[in-house]
C-alpha positions in Angstrom: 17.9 -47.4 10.6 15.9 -47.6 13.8 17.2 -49.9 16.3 15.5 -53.3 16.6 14.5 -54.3 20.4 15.1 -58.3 20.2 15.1 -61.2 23.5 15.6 -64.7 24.5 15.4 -66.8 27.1 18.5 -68.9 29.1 18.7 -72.3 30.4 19.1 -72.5 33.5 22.0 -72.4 34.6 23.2 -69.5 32.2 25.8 -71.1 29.2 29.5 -70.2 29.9 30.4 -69.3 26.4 27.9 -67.5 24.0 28.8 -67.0 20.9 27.0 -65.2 17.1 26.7 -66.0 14.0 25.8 -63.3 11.3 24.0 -63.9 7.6 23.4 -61.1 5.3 21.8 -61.4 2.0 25.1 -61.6 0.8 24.9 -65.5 2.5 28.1 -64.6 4.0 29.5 -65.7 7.8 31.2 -64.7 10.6 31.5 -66.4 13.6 33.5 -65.4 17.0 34.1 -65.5 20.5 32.3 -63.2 23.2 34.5 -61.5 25.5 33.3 -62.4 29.1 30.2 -62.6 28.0 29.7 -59.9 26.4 29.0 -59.3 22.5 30.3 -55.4 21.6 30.5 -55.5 17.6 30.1 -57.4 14.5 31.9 -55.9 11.0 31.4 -58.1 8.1 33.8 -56.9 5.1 30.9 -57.5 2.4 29.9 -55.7 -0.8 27.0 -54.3 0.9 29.2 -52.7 3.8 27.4 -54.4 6.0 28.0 -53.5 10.0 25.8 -54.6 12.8 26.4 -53.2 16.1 24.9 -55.0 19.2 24.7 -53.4 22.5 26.9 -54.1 25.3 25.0 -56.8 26.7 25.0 -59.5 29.2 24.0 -62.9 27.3 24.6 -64.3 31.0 21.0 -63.0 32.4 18.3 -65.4 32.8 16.1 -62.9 30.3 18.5 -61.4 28.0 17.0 -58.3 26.1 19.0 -56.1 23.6 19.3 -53.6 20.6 20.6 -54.4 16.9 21.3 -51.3 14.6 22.0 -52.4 11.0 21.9 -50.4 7.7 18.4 -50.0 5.9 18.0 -52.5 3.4 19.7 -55.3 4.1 17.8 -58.6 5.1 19.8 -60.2 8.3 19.9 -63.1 10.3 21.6 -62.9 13.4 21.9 -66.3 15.5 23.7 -66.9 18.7 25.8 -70.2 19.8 25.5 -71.1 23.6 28.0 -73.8 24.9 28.5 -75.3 28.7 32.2 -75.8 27.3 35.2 -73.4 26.8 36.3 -71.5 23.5 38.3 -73.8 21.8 39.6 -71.3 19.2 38.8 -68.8 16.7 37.7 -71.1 13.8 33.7 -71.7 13.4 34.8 -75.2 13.4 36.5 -75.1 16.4 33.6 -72.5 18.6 31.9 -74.1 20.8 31.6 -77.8 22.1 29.1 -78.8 22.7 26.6 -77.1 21.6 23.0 -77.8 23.0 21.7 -74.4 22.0 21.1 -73.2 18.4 18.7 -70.2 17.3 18.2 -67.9 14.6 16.5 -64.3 14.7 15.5 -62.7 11.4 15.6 -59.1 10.9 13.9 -58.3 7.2 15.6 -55.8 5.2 14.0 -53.2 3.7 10.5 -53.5 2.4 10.0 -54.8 -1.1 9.4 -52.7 -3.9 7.8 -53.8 -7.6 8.0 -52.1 -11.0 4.9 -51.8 -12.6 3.7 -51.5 -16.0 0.3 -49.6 -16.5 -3.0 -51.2 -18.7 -4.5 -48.9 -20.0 -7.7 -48.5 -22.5 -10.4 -49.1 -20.1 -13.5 -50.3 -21.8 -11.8 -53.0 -24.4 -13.8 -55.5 -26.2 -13.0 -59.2 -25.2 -10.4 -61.6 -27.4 -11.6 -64.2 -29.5 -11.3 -66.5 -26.8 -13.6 -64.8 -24.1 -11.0 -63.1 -22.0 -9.4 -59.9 -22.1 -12.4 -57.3 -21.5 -11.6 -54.8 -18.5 -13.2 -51.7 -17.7 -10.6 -50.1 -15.8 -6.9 -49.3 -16.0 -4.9 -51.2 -13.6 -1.0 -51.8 -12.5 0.6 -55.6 -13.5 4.5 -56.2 -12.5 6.4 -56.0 -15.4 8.2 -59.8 -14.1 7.5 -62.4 -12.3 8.1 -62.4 -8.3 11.9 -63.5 -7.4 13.5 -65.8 -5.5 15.0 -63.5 -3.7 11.7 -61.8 -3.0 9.9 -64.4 -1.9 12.4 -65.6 0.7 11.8 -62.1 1.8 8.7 -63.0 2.8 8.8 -66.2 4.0 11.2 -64.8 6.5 9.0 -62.4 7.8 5.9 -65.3 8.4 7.5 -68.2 8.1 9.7 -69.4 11.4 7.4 -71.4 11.5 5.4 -72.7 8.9 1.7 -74.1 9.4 0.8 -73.0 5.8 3.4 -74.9 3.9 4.6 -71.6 1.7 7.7 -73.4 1.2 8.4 -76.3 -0.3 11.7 -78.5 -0.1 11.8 -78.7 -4.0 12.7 -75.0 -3.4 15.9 -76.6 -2.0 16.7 -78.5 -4.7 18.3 -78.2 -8.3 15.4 -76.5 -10.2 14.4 -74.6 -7.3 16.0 -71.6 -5.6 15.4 -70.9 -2.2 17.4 -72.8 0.7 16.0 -73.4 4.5 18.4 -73.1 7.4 17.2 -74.1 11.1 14.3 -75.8 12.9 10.8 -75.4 13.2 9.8 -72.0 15.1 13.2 -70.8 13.9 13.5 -70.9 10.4 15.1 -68.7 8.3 15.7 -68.4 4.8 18.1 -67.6 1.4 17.9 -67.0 -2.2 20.4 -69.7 -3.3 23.4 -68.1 -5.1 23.0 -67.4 -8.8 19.3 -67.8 -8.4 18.2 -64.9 -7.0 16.6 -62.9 -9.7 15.4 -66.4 -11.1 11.2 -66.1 -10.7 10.1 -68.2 -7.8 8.8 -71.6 -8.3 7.3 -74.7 -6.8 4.3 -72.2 -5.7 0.7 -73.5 -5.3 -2.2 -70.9 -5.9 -2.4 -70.6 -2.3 0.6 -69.5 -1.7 0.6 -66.9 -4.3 -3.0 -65.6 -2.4 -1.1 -65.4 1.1 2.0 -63.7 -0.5 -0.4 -60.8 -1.9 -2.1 -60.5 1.3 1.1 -59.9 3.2 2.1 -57.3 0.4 -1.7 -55.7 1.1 -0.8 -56.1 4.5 2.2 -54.1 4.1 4.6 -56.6 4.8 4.5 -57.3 8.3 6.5 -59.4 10.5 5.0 -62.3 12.6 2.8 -66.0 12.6 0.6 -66.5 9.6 -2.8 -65.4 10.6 -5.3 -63.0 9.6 -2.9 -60.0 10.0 -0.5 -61.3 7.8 -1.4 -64.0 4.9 -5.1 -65.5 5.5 -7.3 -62.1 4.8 -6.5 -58.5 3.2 -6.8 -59.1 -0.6 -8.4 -62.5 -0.1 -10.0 -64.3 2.9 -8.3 -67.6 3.0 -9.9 -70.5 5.1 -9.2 -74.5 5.2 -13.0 -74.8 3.7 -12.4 -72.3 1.2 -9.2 -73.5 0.2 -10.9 -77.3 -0.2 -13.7 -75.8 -2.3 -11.6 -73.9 -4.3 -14.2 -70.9 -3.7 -11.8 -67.9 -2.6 -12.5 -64.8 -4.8 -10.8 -61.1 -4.6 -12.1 -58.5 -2.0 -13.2 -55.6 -3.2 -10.6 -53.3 -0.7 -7.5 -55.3 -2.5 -4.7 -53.4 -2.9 -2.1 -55.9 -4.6 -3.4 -59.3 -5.4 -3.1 -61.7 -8.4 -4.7 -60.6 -11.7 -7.4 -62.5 -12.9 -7.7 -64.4 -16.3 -9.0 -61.3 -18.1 -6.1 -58.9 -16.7 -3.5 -61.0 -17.4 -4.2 -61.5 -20.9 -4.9 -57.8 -21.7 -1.5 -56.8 -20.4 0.5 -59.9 -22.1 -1.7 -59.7 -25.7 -3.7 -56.7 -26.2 -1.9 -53.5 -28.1 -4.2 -50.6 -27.3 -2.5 -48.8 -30.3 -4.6 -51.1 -32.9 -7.2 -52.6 -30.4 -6.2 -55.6 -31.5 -4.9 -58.9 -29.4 -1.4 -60.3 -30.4 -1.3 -64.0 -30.9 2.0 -64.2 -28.5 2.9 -62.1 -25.4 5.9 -60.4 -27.1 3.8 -57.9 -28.9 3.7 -60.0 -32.1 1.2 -62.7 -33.9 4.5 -64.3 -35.2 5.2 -67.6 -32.7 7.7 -66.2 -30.3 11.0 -67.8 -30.9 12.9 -69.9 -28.4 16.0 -68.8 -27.1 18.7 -68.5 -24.8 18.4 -65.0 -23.4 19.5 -61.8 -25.3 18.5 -58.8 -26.9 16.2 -60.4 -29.5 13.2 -59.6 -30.3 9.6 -61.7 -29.9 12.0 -64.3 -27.7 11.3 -66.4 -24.8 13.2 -69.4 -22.4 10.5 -72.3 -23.6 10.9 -75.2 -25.1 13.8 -76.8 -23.4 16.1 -74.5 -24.9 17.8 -73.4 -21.6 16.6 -76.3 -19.4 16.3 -74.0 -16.6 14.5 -70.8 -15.2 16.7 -67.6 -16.3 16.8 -64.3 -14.7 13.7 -62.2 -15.2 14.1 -59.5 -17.5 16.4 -61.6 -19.7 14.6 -60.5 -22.7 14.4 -56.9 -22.4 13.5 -56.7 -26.6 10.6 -59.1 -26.1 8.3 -56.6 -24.0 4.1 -56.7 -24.3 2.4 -53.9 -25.8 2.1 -52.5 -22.4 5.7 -52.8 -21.4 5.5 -56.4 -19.1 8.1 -59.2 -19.4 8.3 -63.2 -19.3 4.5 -63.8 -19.8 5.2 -66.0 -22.3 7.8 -69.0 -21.1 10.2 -69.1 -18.1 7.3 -69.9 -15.6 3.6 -70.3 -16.2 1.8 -68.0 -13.8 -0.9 -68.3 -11.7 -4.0 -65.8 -11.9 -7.5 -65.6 -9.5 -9.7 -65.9 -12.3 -13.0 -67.9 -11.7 -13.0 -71.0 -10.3 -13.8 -74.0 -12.8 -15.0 -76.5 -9.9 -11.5 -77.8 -9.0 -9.3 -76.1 -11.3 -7.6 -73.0 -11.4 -5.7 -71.4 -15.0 -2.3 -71.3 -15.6 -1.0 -69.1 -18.1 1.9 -68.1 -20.8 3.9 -72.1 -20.4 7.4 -72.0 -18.7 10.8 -73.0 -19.8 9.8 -76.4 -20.7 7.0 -76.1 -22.6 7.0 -75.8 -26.7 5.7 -72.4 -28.1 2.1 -73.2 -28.3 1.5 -72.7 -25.0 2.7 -68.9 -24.8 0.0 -68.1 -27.7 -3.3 -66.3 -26.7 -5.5 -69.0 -27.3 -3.6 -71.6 -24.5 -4.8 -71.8 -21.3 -3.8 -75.2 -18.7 -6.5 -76.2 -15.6 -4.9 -77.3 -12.8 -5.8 -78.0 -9.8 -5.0 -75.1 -6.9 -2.9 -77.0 -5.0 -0.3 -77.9 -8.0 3.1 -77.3 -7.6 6.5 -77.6 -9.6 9.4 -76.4 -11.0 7.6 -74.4 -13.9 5.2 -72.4 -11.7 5.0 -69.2 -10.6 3.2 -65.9 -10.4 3.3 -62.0 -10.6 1.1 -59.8 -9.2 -1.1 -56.2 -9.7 -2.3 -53.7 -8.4 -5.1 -51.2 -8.9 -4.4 -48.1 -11.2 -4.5 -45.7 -8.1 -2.5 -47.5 -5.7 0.4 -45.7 -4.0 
């Protein structure tokens, strides 16, 4: 991995003790002492291996400006301590007192990378219900977007946060994500045993900036028009309050609409037929804890909670895509309906009706809760 340039300023005068703190993705720790002011090496014992090296370096300069080399693939936070006091001991407990200093520098891991399922049979006729139709084959995740993904992006645009992409229900018992720090230094975890649970508490707009930044190509830095407001959609404050953004016509990666989504969760281009349920089946999907059975889903209370995605690996679509039906209902960019925006396939929650074909919920853009959440597509040809 290439070295990462990184800086900060002192007070003045310069602390007498700096000290580090190092999080991986494995949400591990490990705090020490400098050595005269000097940091020379971090090793973290960890699953992933995980070394960081930092320069020799004066943290004693008014300006202090330095390398960090750590393995591709790993997401990092490296923060620093800075006391007026002396090293008390060893312990994290014990490392610095007082503290009046406290900030946290992200270093993204590796950049993130979907499976996709392709839809096919350009050219089919609509379902019964209006939707469905598309001329063109196209690229749909085969799950919903992750916990563990989106904290990816949140801490590449979100130190600070003007847009509101996360929520503090993500914090909490039936979310999945946790916040660390203060505002302009934010950083962020997929919350242990949660990680490959799809992301929720989601509006529409956040799902809109979080396929810009994949059009984007993931960059680092402030939310802006380089990052989440334009690329696959131009996102202002007006057009968020009319509920009027539409799909550019250069997106790369951006939300499916109405009519994509339900061609990839209910039509079988084999028959040219639409399934009633998203499991590749017109008999009502079956509500279950997760396993290897077929034409199942997490709905109807049966779990009480979001699962993994993927936990159903019998219960594909016709075109291969999983957990369109239950686990999260999922935001798509089809039209506007005045203030409304669809919501699709009913999450854990919900009873089986609302994973058939013919169900479809209105909600306004700006909802958000512990049953939402989206995946995303691309077009047929995109590398």
């Amino acid at each position: 991995a290439a070295p990462s340039s990184l800086s900060f300023e002192n007070p003045s005068p310069p602390p007498a003790t700096i000290g580090y703190n190092v999080q991986s993705d494995s949400g591990i720790q490990q705090s020490s002492e400098t050595q005269a002011g000097h940091i020379y090496a971090v090793t973290q014992a960890t699953t992933q291996d995980l070394t960081l090296t930092v320069s020799n370096v004066s943290f004693h300069a008014a300006t202090v400006t330095f390398e960090v080399q750590k393995p591709d693939g790993t997401n990092l936070n490296l923060g620093f301590f800075r006391s007026d006091g002396a090293v008390m001991g060893n312990s994290a407990s014990e490392f610095i007192t007082p503290r009046f200093g406290e900030f946290w520098i992200n270093l993204p891991g590796a950049p993130l990378e979907f499976e996709w399922v392709t839809v096919a049979d350009p050219g089919n006729a609509a379902s019964d219900t209006g939707y469905g139709a598309v001329s063109y084959s196209y690229e749909i995740a085969k799950v919903e977007v992750t916990n563990t993904q989106y904290a990816q992006f949140l801490n590449s645009v979100a130190a600070s946060d003007p847009g509101g992409l996360y929520h503090g229900e993500m914090g909490g018992s039936l979310g999945g994500i946790l916040r660390s720090g203060d505002d302009g230094n934010y950083t962020y975890a997929a919350d242990s045993g949660r990680e490959s649970h799809p992301v929720s508490w989601v509006s529409f707009g956040d799902a809109l900036r979080f396929a810009n930044w994949l059009h984007n190509e993931q960059p680092v830095g402030e939310q802006g028009a380089d990052t989440t407001e334009d690329g696959a959609y131009t996102i202002s404050e007006e057009a968020l309050a009319t509920n009027s953004i539409a799909r550019n016509a250069a997106a790369k990666i951006f939300l499916p609409s109405e009519g994509e989504w339900v061609k990839a969760a209910y039509y079988d281009g084999g028959t040219s037929a639409y399934d009633d349920y998203p499991a590749g089946s017109s008999t009502a999907t079956t509500c279950a804890a997760p396993g290897d059975t077929g034409n199942a889903a997490n709905c109807d209370g049966v779990v009480g909670d979001r699962v993994a995605v993927g936990s159903y690996p019998a219960a594909a679509s016709s075109y291969g895509s999983f957990d369109q039906g239950g686990n999260v209902a999922e935001w798509s960019d089809g039209e506007a309906e005045t203030e409304f925006r669809p919501l699709r396939g009913g999450d854990f929650f919900n009873g089986v009706s609302h994973l058939a074909r013919t169900n479809s919920i209105a909600v306004q853009p700006a909802w958000e809760s512990s049953g939402v959440g989206f995946r995303i597509a691309r077009g047929h040809d995109t590398d």
